[in-house]
ZAPAPA-974697 format. One record per residue (C-alpha): x negated, y, z. Coordinates in pm, whole numbers, plus 32768, in hexadecimal, padded with zeros to 4 digits. Example, Ala and Ser with C-alpha at 12.3 -4.5 7.8 and 13.67 -1.06 7.14 Angstrom:
BEGIN
7B327E3E830C
7AA97F9682CA
This chain:
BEGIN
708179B87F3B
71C17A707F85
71D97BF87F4F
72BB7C808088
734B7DED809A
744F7E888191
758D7EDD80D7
767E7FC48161
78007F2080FF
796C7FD38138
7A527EFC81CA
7BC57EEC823B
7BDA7EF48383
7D437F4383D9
7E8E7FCE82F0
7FA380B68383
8100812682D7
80EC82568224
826182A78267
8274822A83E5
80F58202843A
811F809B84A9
801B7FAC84E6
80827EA683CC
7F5C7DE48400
7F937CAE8519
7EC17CAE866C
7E3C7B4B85E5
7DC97BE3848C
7D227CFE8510
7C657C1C85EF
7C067B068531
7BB87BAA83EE
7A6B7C8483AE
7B0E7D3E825B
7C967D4B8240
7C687DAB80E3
7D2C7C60806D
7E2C7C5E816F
7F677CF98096
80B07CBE816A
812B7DF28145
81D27EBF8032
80EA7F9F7F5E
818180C77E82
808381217D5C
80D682457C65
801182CC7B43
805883E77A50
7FDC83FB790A
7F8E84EB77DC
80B585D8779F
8197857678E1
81D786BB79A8
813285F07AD4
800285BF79E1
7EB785197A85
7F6B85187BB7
7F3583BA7CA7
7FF183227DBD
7FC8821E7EC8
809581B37FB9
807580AC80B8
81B78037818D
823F7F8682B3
83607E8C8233
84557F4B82F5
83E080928239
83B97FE180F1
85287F2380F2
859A808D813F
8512813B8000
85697FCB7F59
86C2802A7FB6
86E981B27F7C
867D81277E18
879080327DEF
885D81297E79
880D82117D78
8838811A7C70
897880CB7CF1
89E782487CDD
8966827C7BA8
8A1A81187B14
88CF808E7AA6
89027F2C7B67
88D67E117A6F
């Protein structure tokens, strides 16, 4: 005997920029794919503040375009460069 119930299950459907509000997701993806929660080709920021930081408990997320993400990847290095922290 098999024991059946409905299930109601979130699913990725579709992922913009957060800087530019791109579509980074490919036409072919999008239509081929019932859950893009694997697909992962594009850049992801995560930040997370702990006990005693001034920024304490605070949580960030960011998903990018390449174009947006080899921007901040290069404001970064820039800074680096500026601030003679290149190794």
């Amino acid at each position: 005997m098999r024991k059946t119930a409905n299930q109601s299950v979130e699913v990725v459907t579709d992922v913009f920029c957060d800087a530019c509000g791109a579509n980074v997701v490919p036409d072919f993806q999008r239509e081929h794919h019932n859950s893009l929660k694997d697909f992962n080709e594009y850049g992801m920021l995560h930040a997370s503040y702990g006990y005693g930081s001034n920024q304490d408990g605070d949580s960030f997320h960011f998903d990018l375009c390449e174009s947006c993400f080899k921007e901040l990847v290069d404001k970064v290095k820039s800074m680096q460069t500026s601030n003679n922290l290149n190794n």
